[in-house]
C-alpha positions in Angstrom: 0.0 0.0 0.0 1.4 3.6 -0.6 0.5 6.1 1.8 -0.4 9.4 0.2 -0.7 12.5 2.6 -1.6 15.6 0.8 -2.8 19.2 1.8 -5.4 19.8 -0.7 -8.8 20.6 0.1 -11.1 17.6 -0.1 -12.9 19.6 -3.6 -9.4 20.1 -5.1 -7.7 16.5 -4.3 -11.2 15.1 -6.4 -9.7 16.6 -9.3 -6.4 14.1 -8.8 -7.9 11.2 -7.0 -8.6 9.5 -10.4 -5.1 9.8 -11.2 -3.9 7.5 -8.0 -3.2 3.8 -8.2 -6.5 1.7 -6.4 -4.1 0.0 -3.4 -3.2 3.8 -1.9 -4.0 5.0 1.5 -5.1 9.0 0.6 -4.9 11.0 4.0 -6.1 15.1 3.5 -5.9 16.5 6.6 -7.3 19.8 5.9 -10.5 20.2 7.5 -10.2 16.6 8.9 -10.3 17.7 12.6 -6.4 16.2 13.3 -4.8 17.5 16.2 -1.5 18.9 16.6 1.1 16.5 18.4 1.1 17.5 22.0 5.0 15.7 22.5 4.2 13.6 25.4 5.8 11.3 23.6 3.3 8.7 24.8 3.5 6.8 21.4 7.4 5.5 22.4 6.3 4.8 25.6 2.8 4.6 27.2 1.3 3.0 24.0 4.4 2.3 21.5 3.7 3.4 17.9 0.4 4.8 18.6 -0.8 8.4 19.8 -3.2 8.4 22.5 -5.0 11.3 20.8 -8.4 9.7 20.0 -8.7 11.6 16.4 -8.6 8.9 13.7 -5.0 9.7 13.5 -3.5 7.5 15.9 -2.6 4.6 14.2 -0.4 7.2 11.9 3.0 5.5 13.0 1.9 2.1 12.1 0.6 3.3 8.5 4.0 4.4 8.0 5.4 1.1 8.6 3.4 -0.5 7.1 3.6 1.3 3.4 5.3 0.4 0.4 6.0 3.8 -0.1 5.7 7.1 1.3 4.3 10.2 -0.9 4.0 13.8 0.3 1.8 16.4 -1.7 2.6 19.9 0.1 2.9 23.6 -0.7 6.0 24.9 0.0 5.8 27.6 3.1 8.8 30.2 3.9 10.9 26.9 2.5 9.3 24.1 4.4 6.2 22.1 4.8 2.8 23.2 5.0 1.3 23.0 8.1 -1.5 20.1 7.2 1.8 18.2 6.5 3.6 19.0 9.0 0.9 17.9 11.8 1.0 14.4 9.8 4.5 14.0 10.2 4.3 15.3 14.0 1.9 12.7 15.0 3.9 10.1 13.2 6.5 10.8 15.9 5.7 6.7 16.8 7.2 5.4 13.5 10.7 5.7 15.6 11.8 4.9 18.2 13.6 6.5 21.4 16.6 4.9 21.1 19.7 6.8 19.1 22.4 5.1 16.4 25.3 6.6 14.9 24.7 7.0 10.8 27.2 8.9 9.1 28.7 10.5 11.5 25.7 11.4 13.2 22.9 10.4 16.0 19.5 9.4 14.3 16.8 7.9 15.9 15.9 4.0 14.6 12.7 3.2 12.5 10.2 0.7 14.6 9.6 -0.6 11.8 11.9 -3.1 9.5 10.6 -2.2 6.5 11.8 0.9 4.8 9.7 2.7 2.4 10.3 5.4 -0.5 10.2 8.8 0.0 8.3 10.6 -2.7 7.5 14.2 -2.5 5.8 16.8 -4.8 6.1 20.4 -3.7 4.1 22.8 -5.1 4.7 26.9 -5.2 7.3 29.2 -3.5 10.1 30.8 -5.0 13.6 29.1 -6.6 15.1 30.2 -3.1 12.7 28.2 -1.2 12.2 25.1 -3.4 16.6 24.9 -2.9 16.1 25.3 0.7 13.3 22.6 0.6 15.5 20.6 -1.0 17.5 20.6 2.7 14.5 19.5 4.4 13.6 16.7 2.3 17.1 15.6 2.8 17.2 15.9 6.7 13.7 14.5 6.8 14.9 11.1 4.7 17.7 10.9 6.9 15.6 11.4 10.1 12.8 8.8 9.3 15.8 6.5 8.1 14.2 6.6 4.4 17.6 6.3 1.8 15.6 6.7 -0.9 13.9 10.4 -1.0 12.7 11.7 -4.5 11.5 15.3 -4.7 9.4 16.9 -7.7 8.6 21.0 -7.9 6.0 22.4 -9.4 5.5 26.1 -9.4 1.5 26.4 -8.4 -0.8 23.7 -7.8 -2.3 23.8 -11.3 0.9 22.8 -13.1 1.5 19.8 -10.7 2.1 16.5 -12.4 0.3 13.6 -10.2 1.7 11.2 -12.4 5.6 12.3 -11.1 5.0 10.0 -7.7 3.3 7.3 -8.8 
């Protein structure tokens, strides 16, 4: 299953849905009521890989695990993710776990999870100066989640993006 997490209205995403492949999990968490990640970091301890926040989001870590790849829709913001996406990847906090390993040089935390998915990503708007610095955050975000394989795609406004690009 691929794991699709966009931040489309639900009216615009019906204008792509058609375009995604039948075995894909579609999350669009505007207007969906998910809460923000209140970093109690329950889901490493109290109830590993699982938030205790009762939103329909909880099992977010284990959907993350579980995927054959990961794909990220977003607008870019001042350089980064939007804030729809942002909250995703928050609550998926569970996905690793507490304990740190040295990788290149540096402390990561582990994956829960054995299996390690794609990373694909289509970002949408901002300037050339914020799709570069983007670019960085992709990068630290594969690294971070343990993903080796992260594939980014830029469109300049949400009309000209290519669906077909992630899939």
């Amino acid at each position: 299953m691929t794991l699709l997490i966009h931040d489309l209205f639900p009216y615009e995403w019906a204008l792509y849905e058609g375009l995604v492949p039948a075995d894909t999990c579609v999350i669009t968490p505007k207007e969906s009521g998910i809460q923000k990640c209140k970093g109690c970091l329950s889901c490493w301890y109290r109830t590993p890989g699982r938030c205790i926040q009762s939103d329909g989001f909880d099992e977010l870590p284990r959907l993350f695990g579980e995927a054959s790849a990961l794909v990220f829709i977003t607008e870019i913001i001042y350089g980064g993710f939007s804030p729809e996406v942002k909250t995703v990847l928050d609550r998926s906090l569970g996905y690793l776990l507490p304990t740190l390993a040295m990788r290149k040089e540096k402390l990561y935390r582990n994956a829960r999870f054995n299996f390690v998915p794609p990373l694909k990503i289509l970002a949408y708007g901002g300037t050339q100066i914020e799709q570069e610095h983007f670019k960085g955050m992709a990068a630290a975000l594969g690294k971070t989640l343990d993903l080796d394989n992260v594939q980014i795609s830029f469109a300049f406004s949400r009309e000209e993006m290519n669906i077909g690009e992630v899939f």
